[in-house]
PDB file of N, CA, C and O in Angstrom, chain B, residues numbered from 101:
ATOM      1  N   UNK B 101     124.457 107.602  50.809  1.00  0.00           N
ATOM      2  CA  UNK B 101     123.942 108.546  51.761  1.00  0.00           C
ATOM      3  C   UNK B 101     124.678 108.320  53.087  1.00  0.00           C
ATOM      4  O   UNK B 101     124.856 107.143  53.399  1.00  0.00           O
ATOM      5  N   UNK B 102     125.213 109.443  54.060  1.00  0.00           N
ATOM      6  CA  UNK B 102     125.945 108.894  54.705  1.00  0.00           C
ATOM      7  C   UNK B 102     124.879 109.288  56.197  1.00  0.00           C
ATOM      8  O   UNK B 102     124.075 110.207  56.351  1.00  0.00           O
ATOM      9  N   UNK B 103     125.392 107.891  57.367  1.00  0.00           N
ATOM     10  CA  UNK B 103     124.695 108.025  57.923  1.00  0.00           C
ATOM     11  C   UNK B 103     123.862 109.170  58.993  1.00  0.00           C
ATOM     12  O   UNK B 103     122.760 109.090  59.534  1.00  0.00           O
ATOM     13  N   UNK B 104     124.653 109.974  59.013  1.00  0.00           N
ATOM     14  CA  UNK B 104     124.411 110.961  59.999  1.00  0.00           C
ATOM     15  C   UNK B 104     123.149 111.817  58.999  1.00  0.00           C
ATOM     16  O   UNK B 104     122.156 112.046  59.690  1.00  0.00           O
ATOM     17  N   UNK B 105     123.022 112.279  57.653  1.00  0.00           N
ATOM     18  CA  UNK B 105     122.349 112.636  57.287  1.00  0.00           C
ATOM     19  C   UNK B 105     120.745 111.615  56.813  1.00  0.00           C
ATOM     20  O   UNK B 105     119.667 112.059  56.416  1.00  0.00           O
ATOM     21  N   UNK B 106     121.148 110.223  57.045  1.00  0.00           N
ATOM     22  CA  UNK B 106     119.893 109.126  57.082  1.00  0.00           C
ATOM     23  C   UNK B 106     119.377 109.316  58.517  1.00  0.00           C
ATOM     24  O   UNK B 106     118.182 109.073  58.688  1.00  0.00           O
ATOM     25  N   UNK B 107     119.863 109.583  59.224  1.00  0.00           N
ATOM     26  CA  UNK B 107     119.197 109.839  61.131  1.00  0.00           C
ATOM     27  C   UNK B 107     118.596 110.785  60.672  1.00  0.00           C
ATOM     28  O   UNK B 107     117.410 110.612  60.391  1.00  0.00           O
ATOM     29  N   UNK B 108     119.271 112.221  60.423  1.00  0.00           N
ATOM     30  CA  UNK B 108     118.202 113.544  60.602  1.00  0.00           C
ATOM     31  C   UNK B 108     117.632 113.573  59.729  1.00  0.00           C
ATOM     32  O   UNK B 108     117.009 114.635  59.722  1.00  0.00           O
ATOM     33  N   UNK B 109     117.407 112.941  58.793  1.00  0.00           N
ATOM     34  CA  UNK B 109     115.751 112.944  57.687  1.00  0.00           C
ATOM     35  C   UNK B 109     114.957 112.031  58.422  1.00  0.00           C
ATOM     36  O   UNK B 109     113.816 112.467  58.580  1.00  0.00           O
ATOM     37  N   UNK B 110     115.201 110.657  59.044  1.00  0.00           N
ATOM     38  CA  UNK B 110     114.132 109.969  60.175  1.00  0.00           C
ATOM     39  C   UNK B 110     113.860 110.798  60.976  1.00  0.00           C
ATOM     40  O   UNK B 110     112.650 111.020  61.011  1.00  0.00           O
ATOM     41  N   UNK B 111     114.650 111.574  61.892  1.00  0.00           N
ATOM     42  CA  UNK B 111     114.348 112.391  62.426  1.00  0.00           C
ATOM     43  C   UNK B 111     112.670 113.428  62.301  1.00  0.00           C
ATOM     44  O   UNK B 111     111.620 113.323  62.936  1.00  0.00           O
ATOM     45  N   UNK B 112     112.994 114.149  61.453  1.00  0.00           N
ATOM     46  CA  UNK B 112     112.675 115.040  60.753  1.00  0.00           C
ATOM     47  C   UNK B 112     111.424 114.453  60.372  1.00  0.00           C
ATOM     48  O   UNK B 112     110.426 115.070  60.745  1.00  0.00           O
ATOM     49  N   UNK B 113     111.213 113.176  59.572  1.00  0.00           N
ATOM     50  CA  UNK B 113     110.143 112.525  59.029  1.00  0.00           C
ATOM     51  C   UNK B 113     109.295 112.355  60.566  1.00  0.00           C
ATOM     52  O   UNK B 113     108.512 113.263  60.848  1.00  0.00           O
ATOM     53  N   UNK B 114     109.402 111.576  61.228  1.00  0.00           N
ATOM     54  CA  UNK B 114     109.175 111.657  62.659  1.00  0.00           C
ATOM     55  C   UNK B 114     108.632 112.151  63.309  1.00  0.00           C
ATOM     56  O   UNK B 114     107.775 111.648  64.035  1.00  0.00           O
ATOM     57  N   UNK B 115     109.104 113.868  63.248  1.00  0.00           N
ATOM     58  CA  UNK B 115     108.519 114.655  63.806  1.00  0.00           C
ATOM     59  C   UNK B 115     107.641 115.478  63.405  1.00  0.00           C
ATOM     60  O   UNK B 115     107.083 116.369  64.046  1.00  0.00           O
ATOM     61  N   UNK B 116     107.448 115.015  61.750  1.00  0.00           N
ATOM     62  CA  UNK B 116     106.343 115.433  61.166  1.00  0.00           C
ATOM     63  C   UNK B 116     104.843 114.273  61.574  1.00  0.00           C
ATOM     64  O   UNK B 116     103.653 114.383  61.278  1.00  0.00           O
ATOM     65  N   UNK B 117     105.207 113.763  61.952  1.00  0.00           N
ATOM     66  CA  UNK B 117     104.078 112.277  61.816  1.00  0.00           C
ATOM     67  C   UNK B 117     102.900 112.641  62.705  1.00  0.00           C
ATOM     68  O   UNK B 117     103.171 113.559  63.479  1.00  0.00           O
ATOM     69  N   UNK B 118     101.708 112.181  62.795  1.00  0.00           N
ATOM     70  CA  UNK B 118     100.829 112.505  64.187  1.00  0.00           C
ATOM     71  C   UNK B 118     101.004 111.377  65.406  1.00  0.00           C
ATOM     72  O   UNK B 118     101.071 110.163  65.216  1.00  0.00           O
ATOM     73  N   UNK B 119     101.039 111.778  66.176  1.00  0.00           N
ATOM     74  CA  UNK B 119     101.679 111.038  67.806  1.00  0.00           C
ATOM     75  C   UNK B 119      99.707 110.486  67.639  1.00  0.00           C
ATOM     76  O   UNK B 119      98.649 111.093  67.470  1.00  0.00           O
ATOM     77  N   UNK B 120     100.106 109.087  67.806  1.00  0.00           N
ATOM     78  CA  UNK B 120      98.737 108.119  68.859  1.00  0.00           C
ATOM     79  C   UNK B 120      98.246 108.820  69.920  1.00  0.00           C
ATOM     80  O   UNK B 120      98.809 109.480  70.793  1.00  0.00           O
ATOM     81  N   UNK B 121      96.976 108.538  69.677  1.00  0.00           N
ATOM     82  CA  UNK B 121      96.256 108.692  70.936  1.00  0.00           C
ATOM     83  C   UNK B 121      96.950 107.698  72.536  1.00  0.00           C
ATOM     84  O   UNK B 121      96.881 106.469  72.573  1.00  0.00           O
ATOM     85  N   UNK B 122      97.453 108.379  73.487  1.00  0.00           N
ATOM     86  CA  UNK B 122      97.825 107.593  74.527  1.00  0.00           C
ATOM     87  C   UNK B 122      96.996 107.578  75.834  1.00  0.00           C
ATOM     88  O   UNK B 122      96.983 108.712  76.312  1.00  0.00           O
ATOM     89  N   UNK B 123      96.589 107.058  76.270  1.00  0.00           N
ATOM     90  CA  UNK B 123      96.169 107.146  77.831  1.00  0.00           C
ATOM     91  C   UNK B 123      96.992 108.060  78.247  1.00  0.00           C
ATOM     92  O   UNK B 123      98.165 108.153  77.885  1.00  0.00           O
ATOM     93  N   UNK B 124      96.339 108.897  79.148  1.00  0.00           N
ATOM     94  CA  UNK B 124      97.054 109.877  80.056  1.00  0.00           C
ATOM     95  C   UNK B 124      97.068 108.761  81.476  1.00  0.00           C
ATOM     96  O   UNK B 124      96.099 108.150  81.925  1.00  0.00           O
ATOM     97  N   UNK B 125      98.598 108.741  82.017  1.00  0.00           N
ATOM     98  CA  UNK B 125      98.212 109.013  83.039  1.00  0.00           C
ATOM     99  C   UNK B 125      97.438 109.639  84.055  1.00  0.00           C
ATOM    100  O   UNK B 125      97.331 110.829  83.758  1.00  0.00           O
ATOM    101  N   UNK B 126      96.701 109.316  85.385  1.00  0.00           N
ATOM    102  CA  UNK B 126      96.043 109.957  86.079  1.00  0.00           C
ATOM    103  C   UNK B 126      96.517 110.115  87.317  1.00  0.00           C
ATOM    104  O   UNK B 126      97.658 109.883  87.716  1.00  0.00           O
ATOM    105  N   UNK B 127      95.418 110.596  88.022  1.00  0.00           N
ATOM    106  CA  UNK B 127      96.555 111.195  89.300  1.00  0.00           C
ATOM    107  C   UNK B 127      95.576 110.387  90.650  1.00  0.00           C
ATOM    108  O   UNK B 127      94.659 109.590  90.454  1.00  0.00           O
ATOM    109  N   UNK B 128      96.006 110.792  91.810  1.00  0.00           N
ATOM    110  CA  UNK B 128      95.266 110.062  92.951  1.00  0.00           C
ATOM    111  C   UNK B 128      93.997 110.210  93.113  1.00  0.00           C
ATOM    112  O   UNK B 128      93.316 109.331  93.640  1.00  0.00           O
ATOM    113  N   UNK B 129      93.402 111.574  92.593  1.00  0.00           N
ATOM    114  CA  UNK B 129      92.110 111.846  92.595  1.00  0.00           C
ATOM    115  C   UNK B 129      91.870 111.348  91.236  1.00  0.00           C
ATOM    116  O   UNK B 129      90.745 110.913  91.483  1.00  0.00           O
ATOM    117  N   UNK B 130      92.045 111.056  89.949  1.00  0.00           N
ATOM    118  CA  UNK B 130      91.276 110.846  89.119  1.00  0.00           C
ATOM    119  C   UNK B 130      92.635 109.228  88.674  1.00  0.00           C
ATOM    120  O   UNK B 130      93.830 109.374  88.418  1.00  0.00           O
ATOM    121  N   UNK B 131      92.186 108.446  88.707  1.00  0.00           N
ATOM    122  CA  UNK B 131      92.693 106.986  88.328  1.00  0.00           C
ATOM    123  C   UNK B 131      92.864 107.153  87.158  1.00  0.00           C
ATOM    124  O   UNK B 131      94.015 107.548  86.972  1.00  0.00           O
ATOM    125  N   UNK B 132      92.062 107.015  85.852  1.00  0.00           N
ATOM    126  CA  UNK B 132      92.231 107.548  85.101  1.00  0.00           C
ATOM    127  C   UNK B 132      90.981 106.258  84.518  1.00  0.00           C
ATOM    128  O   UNK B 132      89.781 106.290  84.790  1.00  0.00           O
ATOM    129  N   UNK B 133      91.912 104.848  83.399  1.00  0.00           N
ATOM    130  CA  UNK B 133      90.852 104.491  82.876  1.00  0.00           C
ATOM    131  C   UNK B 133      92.294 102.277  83.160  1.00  0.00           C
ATOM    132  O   UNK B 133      92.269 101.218  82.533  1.00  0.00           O
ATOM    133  N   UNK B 134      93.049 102.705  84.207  1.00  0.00           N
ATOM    134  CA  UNK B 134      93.248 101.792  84.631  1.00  0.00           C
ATOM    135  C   UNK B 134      92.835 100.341  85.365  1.00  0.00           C
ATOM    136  O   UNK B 134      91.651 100.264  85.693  1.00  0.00           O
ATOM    137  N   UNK B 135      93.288  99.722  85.520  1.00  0.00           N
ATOM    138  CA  UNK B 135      92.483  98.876  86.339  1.00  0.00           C
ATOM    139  C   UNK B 135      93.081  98.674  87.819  1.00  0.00           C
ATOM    140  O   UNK B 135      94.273  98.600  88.117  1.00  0.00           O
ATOM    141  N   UNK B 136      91.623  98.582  88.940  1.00  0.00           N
ATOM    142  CA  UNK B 136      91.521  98.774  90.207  1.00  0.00           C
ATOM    143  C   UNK B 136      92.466  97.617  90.878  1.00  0.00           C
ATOM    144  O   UNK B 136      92.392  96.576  90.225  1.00  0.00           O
ATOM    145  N   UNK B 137      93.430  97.517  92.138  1.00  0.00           N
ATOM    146  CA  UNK B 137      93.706  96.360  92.616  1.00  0.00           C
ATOM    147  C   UNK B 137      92.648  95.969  93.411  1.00  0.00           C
ATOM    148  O   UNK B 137      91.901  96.781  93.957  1.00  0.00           O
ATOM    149  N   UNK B 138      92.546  94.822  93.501  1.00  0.00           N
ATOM    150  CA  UNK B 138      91.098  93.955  94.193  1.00  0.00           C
ATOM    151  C   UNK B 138      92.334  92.775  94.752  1.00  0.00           C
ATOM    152  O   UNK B 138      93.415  92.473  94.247  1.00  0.00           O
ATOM    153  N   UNK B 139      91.423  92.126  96.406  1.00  0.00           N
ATOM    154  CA  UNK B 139      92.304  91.150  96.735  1.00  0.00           C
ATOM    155  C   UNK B 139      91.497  89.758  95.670  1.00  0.00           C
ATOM    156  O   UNK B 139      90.452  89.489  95.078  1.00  0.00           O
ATOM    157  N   UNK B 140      92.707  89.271  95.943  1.00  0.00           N
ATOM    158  CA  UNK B 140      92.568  87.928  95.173  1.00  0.00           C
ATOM    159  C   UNK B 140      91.345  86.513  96.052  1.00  0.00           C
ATOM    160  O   UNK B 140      90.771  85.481  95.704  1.00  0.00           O
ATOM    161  N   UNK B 141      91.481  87.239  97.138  1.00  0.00           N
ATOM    162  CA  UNK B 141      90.526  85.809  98.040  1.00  0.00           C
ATOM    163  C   UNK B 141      89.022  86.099  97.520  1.00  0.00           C
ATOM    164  O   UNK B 141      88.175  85.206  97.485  1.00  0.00           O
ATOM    165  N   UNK B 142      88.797  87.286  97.163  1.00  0.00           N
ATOM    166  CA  UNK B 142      87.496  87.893  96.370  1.00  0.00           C
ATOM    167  C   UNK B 142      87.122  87.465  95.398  1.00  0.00           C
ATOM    168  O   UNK B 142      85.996  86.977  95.301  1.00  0.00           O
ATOM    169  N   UNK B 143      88.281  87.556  94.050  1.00  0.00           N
ATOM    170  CA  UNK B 143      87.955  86.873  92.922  1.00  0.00           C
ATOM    171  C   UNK B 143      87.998  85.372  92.528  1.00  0.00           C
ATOM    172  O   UNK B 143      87.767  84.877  91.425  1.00  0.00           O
ATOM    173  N   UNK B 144      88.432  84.615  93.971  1.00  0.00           N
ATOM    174  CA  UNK B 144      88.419  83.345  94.192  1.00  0.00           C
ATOM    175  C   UNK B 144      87.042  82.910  94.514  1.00  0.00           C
ATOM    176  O   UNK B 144      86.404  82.061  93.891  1.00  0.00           O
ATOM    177  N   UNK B 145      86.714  83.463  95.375  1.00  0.00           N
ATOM    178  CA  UNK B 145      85.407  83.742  95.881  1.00  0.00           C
ATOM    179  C   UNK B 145      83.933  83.234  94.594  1.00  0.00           C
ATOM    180  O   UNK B 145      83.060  82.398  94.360  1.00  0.00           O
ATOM    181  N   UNK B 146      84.459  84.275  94.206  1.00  0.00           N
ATOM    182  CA  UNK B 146      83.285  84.951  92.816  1.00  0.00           C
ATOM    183  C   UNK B 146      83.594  83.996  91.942  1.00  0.00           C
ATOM    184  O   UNK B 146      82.598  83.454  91.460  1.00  0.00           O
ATOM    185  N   UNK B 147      84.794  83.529  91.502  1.00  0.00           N
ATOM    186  CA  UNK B 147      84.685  82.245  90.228  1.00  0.00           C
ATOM    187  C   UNK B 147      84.242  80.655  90.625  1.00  0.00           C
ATOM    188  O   UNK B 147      83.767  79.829  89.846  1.00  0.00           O
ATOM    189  N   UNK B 148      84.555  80.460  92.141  1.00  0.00           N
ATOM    190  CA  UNK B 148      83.657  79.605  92.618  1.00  0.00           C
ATOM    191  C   UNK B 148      82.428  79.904  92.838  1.00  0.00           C
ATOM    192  O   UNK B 148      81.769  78.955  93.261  1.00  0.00           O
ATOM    193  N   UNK B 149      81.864  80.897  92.705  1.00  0.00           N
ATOM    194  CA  UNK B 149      80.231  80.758  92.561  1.00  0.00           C
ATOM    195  C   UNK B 149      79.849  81.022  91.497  1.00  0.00           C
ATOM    196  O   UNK B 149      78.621  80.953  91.556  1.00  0.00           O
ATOM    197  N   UNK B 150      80.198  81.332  90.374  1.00  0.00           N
ATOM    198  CA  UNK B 150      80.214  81.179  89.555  1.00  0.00           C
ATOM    199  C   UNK B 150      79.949  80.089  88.496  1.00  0.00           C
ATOM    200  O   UNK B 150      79.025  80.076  87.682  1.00  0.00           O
ATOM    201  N   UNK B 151      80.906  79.198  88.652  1.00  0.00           N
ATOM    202  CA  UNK B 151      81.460  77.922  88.218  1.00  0.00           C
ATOM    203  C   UNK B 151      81.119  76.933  89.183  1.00  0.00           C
ATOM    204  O   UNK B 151      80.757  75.949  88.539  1.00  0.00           O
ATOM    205  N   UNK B 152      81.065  76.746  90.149  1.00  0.00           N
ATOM    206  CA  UNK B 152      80.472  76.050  91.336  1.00  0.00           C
ATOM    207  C   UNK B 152      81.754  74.955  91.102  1.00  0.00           C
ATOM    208  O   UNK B 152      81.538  73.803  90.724  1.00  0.00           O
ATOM    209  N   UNK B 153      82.552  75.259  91.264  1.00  0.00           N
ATOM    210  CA  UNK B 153      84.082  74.652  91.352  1.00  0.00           C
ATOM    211  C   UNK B 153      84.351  74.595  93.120  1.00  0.00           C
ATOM    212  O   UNK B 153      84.552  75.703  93.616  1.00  0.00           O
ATOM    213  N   UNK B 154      84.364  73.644  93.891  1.00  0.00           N
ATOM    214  CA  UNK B 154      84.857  73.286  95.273  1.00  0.00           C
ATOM    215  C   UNK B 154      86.338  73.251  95.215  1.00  0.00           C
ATOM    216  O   UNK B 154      86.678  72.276  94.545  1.00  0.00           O
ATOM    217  N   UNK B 155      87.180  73.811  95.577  1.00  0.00           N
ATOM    218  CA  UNK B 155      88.854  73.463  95.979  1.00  0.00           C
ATOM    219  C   UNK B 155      88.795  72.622  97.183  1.00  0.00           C
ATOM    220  O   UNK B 155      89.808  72.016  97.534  1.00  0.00           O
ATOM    221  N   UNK B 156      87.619  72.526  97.895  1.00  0.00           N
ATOM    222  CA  UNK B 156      87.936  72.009  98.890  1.00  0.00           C
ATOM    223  C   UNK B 156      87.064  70.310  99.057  1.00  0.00           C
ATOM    224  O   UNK B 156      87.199  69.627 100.072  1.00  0.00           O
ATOM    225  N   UNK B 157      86.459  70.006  98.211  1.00  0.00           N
ATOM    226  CA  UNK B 157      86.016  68.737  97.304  1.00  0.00           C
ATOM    227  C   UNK B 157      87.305  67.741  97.284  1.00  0.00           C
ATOM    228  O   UNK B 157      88.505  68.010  97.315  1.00  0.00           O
ATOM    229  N   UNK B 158      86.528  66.319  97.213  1.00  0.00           N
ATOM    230  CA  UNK B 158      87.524  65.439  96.982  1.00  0.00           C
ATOM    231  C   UNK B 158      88.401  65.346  95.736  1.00  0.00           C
ATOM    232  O   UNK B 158      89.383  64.645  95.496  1.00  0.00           O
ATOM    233  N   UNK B 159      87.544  66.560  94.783  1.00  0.00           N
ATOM    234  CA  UNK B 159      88.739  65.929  93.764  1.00  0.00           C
ATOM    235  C   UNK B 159      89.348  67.871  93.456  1.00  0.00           C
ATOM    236  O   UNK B 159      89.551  68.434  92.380  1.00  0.00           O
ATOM    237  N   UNK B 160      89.470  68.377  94.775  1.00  0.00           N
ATOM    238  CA  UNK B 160      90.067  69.758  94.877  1.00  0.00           C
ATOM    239  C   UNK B 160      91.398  69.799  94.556  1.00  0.00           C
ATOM    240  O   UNK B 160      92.167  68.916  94.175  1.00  0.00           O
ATOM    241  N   UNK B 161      91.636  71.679  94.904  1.00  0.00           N
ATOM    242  CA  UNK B 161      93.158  71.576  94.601  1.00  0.00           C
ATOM    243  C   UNK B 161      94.034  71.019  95.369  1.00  0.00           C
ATOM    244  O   UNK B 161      95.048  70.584  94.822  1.00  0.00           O
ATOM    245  N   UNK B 162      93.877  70.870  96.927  1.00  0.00           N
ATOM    246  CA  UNK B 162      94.994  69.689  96.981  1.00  0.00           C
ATOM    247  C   UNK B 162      95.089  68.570  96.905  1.00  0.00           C
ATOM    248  O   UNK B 162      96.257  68.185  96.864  1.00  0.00           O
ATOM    249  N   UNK B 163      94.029  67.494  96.849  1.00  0.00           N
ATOM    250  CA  UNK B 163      94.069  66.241  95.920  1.00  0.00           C
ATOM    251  C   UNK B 163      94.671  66.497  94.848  1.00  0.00           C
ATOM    252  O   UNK B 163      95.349  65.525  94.515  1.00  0.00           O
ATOM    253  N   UNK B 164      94.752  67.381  94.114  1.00  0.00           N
ATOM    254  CA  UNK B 164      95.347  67.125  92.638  1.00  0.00           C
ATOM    255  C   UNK B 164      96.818  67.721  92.967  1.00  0.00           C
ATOM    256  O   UNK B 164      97.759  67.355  92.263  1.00  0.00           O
ATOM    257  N   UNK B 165      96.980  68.440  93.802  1.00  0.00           N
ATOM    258  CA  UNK B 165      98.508  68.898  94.061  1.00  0.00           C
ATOM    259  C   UNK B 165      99.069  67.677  94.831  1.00  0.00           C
ATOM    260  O   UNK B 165     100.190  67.344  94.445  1.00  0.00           O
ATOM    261  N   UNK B 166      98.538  66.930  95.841  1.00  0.00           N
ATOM    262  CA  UNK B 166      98.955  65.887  96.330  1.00  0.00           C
ATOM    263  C   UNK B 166      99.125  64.837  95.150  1.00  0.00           C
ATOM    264  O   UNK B 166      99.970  63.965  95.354  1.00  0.00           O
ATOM    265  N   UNK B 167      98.572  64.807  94.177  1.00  0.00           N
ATOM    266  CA  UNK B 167      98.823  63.440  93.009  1.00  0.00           C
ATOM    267  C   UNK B 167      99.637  63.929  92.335  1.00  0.00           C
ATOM    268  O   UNK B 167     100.289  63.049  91.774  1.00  0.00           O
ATOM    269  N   UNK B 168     100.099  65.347  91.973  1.00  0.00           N
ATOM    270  CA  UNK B 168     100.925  65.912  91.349  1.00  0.00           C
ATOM    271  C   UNK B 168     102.229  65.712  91.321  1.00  0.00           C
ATOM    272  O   UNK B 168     103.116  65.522  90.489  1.00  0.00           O
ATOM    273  N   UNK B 169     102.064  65.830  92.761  1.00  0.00           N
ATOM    274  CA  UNK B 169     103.842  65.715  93.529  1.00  0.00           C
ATOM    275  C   UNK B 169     104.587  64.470  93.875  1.00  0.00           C
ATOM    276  O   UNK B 169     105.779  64.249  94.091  1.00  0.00           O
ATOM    277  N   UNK B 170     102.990  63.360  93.856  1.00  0.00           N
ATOM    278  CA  UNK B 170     103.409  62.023  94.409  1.00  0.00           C
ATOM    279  C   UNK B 170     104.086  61.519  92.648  1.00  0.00           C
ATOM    280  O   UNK B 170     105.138  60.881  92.587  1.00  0.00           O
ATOM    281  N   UNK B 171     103.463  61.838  91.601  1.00  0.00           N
ATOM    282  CA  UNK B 171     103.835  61.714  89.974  1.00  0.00           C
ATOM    283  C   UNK B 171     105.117  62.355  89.783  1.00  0.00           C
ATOM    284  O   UNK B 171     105.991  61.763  89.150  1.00  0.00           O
ATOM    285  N   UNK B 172     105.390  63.917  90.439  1.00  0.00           N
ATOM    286  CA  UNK B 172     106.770  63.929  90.459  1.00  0.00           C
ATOM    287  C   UNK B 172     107.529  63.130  90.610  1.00  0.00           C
ATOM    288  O   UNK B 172     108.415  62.944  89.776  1.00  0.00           O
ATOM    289  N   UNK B 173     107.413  62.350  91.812  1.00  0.00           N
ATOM    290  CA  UNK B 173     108.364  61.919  92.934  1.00  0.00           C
ATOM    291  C   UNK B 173     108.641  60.300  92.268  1.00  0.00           C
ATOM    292  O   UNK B 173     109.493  59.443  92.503  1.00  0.00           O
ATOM    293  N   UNK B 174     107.754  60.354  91.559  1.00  0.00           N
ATOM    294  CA  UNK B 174     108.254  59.072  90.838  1.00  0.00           C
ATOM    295  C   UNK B 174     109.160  58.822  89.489  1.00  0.00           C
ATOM    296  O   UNK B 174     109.894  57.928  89.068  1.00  0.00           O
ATOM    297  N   UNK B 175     108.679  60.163  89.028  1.00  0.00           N
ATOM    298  CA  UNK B 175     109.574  60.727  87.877  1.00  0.00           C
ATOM    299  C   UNK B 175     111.247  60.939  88.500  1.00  0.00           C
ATOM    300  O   UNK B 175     112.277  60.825  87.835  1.00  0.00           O
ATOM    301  N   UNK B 176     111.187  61.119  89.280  1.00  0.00           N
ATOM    302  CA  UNK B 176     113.076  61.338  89.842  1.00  0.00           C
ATOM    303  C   UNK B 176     113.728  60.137  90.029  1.00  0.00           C
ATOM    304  O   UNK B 176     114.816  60.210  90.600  1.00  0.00           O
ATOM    305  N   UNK B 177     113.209  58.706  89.582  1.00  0.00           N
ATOM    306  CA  UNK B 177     113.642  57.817  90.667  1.00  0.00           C
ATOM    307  C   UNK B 177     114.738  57.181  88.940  1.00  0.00           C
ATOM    308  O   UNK B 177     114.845  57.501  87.756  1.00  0.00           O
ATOM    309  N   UNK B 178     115.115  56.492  89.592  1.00  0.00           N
ATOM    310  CA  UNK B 178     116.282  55.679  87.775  1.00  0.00           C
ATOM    311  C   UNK B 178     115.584  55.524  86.589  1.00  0.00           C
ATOM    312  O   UNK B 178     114.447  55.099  86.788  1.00  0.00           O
ATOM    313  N   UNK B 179     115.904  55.750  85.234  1.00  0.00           N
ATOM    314  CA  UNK B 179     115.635  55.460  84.327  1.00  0.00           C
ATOM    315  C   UNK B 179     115.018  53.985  83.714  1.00  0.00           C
ATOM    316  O   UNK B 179     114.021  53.533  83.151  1.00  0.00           O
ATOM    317  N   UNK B 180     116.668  53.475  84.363  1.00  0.00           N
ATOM    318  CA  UNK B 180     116.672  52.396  83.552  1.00  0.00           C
ATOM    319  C   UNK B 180     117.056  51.330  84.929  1.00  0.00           C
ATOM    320  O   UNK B 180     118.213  51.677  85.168  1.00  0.00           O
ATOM    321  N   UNK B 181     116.765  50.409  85.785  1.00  0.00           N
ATOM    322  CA  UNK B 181     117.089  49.382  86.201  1.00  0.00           C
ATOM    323  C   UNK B 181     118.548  49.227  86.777  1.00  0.00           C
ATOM    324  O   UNK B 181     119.504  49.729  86.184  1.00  0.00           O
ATOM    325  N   UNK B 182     118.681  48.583  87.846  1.00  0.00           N
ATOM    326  CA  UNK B 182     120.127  48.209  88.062  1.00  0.00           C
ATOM    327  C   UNK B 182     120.727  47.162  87.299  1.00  0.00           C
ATOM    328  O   UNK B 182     121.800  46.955  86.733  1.00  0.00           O
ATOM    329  N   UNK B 183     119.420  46.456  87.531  1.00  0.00           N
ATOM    330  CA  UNK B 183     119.887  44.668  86.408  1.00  0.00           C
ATOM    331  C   UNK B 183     119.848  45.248  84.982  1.00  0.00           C
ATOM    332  O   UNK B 183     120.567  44.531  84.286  1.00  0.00           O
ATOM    333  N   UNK B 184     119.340  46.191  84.295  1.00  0.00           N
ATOM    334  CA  UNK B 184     119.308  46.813  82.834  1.00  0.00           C
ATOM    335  C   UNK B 184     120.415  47.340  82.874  1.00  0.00           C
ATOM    336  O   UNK B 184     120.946  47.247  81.768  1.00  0.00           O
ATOM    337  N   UNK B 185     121.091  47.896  83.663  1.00  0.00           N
ATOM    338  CA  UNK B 185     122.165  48.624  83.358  1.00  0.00           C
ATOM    339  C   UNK B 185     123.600  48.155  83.668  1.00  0.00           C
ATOM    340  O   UNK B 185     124.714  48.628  83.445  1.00  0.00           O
ATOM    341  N   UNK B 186     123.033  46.776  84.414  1.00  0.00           N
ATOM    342  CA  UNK B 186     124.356  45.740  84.289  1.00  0.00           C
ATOM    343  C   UNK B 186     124.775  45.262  83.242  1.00  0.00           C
ATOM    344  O   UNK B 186     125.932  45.101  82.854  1.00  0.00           O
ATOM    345  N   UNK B 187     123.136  44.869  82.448  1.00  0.00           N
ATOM    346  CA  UNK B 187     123.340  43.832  81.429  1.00  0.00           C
ATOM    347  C   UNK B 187     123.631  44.761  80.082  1.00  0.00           C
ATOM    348  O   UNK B 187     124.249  44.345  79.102  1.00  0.00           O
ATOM    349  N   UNK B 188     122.986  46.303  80.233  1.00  0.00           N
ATOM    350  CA  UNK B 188     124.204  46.881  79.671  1.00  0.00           C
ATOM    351  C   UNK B 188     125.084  47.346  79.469  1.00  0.00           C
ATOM    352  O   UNK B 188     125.355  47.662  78.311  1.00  0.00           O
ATOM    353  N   UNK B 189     125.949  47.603  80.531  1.00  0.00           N
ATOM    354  CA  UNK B 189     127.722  47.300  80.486  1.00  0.00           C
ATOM    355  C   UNK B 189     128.141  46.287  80.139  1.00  0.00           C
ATOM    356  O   UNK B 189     128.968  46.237  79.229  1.00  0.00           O
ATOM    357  N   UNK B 190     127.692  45.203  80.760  1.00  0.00           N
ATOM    358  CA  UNK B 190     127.889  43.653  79.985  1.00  0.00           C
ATOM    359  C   UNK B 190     127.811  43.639  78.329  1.00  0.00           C
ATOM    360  O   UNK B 190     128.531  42.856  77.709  1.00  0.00           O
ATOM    361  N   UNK B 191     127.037  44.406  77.739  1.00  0.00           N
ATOM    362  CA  UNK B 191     126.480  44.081  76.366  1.00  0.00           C
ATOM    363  C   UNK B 191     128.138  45.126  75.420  1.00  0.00           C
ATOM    364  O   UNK B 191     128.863  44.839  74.468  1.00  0.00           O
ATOM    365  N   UNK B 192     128.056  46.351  76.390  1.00  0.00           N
ATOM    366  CA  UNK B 192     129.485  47.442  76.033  1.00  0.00           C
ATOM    367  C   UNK B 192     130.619  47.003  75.903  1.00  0.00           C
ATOM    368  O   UNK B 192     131.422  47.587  75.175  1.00  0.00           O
ATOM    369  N   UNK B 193     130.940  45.890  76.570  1.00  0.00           N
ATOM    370  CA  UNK B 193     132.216  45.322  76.905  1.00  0.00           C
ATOM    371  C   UNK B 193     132.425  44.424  75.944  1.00  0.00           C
ATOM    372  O   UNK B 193     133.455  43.750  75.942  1.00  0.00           O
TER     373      UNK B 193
END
């Protein structure tokens, strides 16, 4: 079957098919069935009362961003030792 005639039977099949139900877009007066933007200091708000979660508690978000970064900062430092890495060049040689 050559290809140009395998396109226009997909084609064709295609445009026989029934199209999904889609959301319509809506317009400025009618939104439609989207969702609203809301600020975020609101829904911060509402899941701390909610949850009765303090960010601003001793064991809040920046205590834990402060232990975070100090755990980074230790992660960057040498692998392996200066005296380890003498004694293995010493061991290479």
């Amino acid at each position: 079957m050559r290809p140009v005639s395998l396109a226009l039977m997909l084609a064709l099949f295609s445009a026989c098919a029934e199209r999904p139900d889609l959301p319509r877009r809506g317009d400025a007066a009618n939104p439609g069935d989207f969702p609203a933007f809301v600020p975020v200091a609101g829904l911060i708000d509402q899941a701390q009362a909610e949850t009765g979660f303090d960010t601003d508690g001793p064991v809040g978000l920046d205590a834990r961003l402060a232990a975070l970064r100090a755990r980074a900062a230790a992660l960057r430092g040498p692998v392996i030792t200066a005296t380890d890495r003498a004694r293995l060049r010493q061991d290479l040689r």
